[in-house]
C-alpha positions in Angstrom: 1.3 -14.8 68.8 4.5 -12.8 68.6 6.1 -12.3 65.1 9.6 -13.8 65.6 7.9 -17.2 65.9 5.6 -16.9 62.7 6.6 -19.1 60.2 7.5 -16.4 57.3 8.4 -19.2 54.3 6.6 -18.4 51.1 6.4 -14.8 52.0 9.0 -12.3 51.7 13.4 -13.2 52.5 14.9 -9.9 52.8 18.1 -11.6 52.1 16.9 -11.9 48.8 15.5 -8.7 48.4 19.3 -7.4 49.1 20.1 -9.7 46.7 17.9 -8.8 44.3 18.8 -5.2 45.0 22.6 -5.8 44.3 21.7 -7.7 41.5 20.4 -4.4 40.3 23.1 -2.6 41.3 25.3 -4.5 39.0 23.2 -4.3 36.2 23.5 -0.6 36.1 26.8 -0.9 36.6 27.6 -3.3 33.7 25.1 -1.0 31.4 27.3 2.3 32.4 30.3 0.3 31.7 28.8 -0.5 28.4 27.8 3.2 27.5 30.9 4.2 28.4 32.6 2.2 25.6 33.8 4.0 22.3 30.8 3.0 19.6 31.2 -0.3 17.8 33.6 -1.4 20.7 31.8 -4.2 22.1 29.8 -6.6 20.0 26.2 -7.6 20.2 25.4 -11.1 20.7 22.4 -12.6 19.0 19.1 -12.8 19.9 18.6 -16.4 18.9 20.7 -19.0 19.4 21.3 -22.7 20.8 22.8 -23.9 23.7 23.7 -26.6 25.6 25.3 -27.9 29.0 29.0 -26.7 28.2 27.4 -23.1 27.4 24.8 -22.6 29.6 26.3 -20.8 32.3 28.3 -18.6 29.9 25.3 -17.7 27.9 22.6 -17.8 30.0 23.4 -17.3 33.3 25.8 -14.9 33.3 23.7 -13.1 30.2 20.7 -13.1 32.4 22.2 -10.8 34.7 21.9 -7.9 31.2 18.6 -9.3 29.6 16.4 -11.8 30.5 16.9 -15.0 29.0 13.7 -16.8 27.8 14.5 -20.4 27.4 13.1 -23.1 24.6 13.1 -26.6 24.8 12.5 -28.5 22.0 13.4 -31.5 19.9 13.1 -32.4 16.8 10.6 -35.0 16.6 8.4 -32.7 18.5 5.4 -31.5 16.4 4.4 -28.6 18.3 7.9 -27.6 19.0 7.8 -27.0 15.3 4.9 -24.4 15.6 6.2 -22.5 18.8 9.6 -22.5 18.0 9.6 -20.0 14.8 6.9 -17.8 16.9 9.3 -17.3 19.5 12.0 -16.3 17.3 10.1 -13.9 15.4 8.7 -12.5 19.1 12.7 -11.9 20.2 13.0 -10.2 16.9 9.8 -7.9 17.6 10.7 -7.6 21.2 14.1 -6.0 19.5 17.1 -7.1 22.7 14.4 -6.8 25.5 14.4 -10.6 26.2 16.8 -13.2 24.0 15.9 -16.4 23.2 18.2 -19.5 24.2 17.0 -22.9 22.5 17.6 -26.4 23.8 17.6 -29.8 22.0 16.8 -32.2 25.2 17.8 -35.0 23.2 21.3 -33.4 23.5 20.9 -31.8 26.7 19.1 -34.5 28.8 21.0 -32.8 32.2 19.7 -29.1 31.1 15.9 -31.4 30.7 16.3 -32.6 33.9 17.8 -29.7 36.2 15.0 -27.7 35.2 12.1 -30.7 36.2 10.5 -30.2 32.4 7.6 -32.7 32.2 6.9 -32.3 28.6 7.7 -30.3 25.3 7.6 -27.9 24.3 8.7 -26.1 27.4 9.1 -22.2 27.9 11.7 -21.0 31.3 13.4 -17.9 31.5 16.4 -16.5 33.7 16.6 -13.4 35.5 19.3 -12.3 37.3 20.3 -15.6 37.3 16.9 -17.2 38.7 15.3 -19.4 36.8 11.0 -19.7 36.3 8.6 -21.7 34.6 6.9 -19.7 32.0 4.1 -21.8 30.3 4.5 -25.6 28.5 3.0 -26.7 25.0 2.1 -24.2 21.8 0.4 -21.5 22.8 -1.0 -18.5 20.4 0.7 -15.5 20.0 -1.1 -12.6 22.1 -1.2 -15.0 25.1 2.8 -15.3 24.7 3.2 -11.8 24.2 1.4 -11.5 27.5 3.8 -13.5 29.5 6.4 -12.1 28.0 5.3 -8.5 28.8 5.3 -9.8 32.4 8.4 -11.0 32.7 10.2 -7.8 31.2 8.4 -5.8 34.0 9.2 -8.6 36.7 12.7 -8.1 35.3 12.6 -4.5 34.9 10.7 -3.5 38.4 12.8 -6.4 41.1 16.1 -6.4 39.0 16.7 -3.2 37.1 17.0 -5.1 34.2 16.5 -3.3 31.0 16.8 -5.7 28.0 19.4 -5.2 25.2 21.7 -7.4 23.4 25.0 -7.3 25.1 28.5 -8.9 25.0 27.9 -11.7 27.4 31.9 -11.2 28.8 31.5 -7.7 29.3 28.3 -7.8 31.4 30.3 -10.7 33.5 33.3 -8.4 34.2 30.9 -5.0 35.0 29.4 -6.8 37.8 32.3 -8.7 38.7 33.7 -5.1 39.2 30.7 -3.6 40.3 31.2 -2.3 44.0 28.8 -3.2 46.9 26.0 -0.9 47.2 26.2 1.2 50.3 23.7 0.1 53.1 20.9 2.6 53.8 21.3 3.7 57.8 17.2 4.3 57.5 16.3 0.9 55.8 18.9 -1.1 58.5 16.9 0.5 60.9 14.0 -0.2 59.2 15.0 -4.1 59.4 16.1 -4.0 62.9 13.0 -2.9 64.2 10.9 -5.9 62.1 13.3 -8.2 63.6 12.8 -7.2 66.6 8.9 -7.7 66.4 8.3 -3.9 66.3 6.2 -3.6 64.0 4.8 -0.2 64.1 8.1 0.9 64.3 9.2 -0.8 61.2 5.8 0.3 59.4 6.4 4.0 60.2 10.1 3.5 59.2 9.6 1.8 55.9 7.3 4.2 55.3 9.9 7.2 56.2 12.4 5.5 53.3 9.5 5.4 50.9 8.4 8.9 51.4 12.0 9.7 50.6 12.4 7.1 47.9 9.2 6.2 46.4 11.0 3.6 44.0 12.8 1.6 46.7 11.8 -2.1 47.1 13.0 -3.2 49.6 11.6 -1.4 51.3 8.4 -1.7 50.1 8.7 -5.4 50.1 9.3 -4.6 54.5 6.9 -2.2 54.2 4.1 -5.7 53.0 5.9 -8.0 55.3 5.4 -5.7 58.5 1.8 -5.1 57.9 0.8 -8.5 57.0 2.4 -9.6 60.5 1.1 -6.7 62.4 -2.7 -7.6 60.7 -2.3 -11.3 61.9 -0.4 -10.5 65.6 -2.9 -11.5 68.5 -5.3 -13.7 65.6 -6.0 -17.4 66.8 -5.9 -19.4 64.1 -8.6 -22.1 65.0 -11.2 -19.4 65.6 -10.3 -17.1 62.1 -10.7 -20.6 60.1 -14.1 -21.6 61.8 -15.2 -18.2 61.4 -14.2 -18.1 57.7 -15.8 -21.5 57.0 -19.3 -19.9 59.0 -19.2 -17.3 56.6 -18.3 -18.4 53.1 -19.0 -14.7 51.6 -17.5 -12.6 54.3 -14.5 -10.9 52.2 -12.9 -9.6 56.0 -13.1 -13.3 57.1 -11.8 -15.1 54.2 -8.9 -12.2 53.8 -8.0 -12.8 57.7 -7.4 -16.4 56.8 -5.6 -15.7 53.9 -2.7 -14.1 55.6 -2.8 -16.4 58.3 -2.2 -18.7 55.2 0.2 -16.8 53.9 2.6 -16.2 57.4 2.4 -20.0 57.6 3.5 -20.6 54.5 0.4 -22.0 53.1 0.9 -19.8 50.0 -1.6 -21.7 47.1 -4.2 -22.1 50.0 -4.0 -18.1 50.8 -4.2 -17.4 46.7 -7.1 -20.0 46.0 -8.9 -18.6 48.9 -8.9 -14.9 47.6 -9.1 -16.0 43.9 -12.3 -17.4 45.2 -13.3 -14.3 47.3 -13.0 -12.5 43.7 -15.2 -14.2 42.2 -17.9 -14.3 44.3 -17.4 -11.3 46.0 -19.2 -7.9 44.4 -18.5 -4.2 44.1 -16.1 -3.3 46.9 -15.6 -6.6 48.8 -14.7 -8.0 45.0 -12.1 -5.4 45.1 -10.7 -5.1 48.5 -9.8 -9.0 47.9 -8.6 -8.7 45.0 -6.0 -5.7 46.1 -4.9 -8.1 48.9 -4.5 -10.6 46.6 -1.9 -8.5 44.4 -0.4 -6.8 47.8 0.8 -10.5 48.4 2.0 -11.5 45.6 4.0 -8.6 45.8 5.5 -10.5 49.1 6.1 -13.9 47.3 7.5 -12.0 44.2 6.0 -11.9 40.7 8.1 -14.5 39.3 7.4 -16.8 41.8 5.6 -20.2 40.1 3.0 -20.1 42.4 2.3 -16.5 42.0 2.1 -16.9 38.1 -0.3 -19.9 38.2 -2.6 -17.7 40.8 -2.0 -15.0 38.4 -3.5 -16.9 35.7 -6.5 -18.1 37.9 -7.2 -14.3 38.3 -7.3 -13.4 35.0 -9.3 -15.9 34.5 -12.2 -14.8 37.2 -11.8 -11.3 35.9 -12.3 -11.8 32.2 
């Protein structure tokens, strides 16, 4: 099985770790635009307020790219709307500009309702960077939301460089309008060559030489998980790793080789359920080697992935 025919979808688009990575770029940018202007020169928008479909990609989108956005749709009628809705505005005051809060009536905003596939109020997205993700749907108490919340302002924080504050929404738009391109790393291209060309001990040792220089960089450590999940399933036959797995319900090596032949072929829920399972029945070291491989790929799917917050959740759950 040679790499460059392995189905990679579900696991890790480089494209949109550059993306990502000049998403950051322009953050920074916009924020040292920001510092740079004379105090009380720019104004701070709020950290509550409503939108709808004419405002959206003013105040959200484009916002998003400063803060993350945390989205609330509600409606009047709705009962529990009535109980989440004041928590999450006192939680954006608390969480003082690290995340704002946009609210949406769907009665008025039926297109915003149905653009992002809600199924029922009330509804919790947010927008980083201008991506948006599910966050959790109906009231929920207060520490579990401050939970979720805490996770998405380190997904933000770690894949963005997205540092929440309150900002003016037109200034952050301009900054990374203005921003220039970052400069391409000549050790990270070769880095990517060397995976594209189905290297991959080459492209192991070279993500590994831009890490060892820049310990923070992820792209390349996102190359760094794609290369060694393809080099750990190169030469595995499928057929035989599945019966073997199915032989031997409680061998962790088994059911993590399956996993990532899951995983390369895009099966991503199957490769989560099957090492959420390995957790809990697992014990001592085999408990912990699966679940280690089951956070080294989300970190290839990407942390606010939906189906990486759902397996999240089905974790937690096993562990505590």
């Amino acid at each position: 099985m040679q790499p460059r025919n392995m189905s990679m979808s579900g696991v890790v688009d480089l494209s949109a770790v550059k993306a990502a990575a000049e998403a950051k770029e322009k953050a920074e940018a916009a924020r040292a635009q920001r510092a740079a202007q004379p105090e009380g020169a720019a104004s701070s928008a709020p950290l509550v307020f409503d939108v709808d479909e004419a405002g959206f990609e003013q105040q959200v989108l484009q916002r998003s790219a400063e803060v993350p956005v945390v989205i609330d749709f509600w409606a009047e009628w709705c009962q529990p709307c009535k109980q989440l809705g004041p928590l999450l505005e006192k939680l954006a005051a608390d969480y003082a500009g690290r995340f704002v809060l946009a609210k949406v009536d769907v009665d008025s905003n039926q297109m915003l309702f149905q653009q992002f596939g809600v199924q029922g109020i009330p509804a919790v997205f947010a927008v980083v960077a201008g991506q948006a993700l599910p966050l959790f749907q109906g009231a929920a108490p207060e520490q579990q939301i401050r939970q979720v919340l805490d996770q998405l302002i380190q997904a933000a924080e770690e894949r963005f460089g997205i540092v929440g504050a309150p900002v003016d929404p037109e200034q952050a738009q301009q900054a990374a309008q203005e921003a220039p391109e970052p400069p391409q790393d000549p050790a990270l291209s070769a880095a990517h060559d060397a995976l594209d060309a189905g290297d991959l001990a080459g492209a192991i040792r070279a993500y590994e030489g831009v890490l060892a220089d820049q310990p923070a960089n992820a792209e390349a450590r996102l190359g760094l998980g794609q290369a060694k999940l393809l080099d750990r399933v190169q030469g595995v036959d499928l057929t035989a790793a599945r019966k073997d797995a199915a032989d031997r319900p409680r061998d962790v090596d088994a059911q993590l080789v399956v996993a990532d032949l899951d995983l390369v072929g895009g099966h991503v829920e199957d490769a989560f359920a099957r090492l959420v399972d390995a957790v809990r029945t697992a014990a001592g070291d085999d408990r912990d080697r699966a679940r280690v491989r089951l956070l080294e790929l989300f970190e290839l799917v990407g942390p606010e992935n939906p189906r990486v917050v759902a397996a999240r959740g089905a974790l937690a759950r096993v562990l505590f």
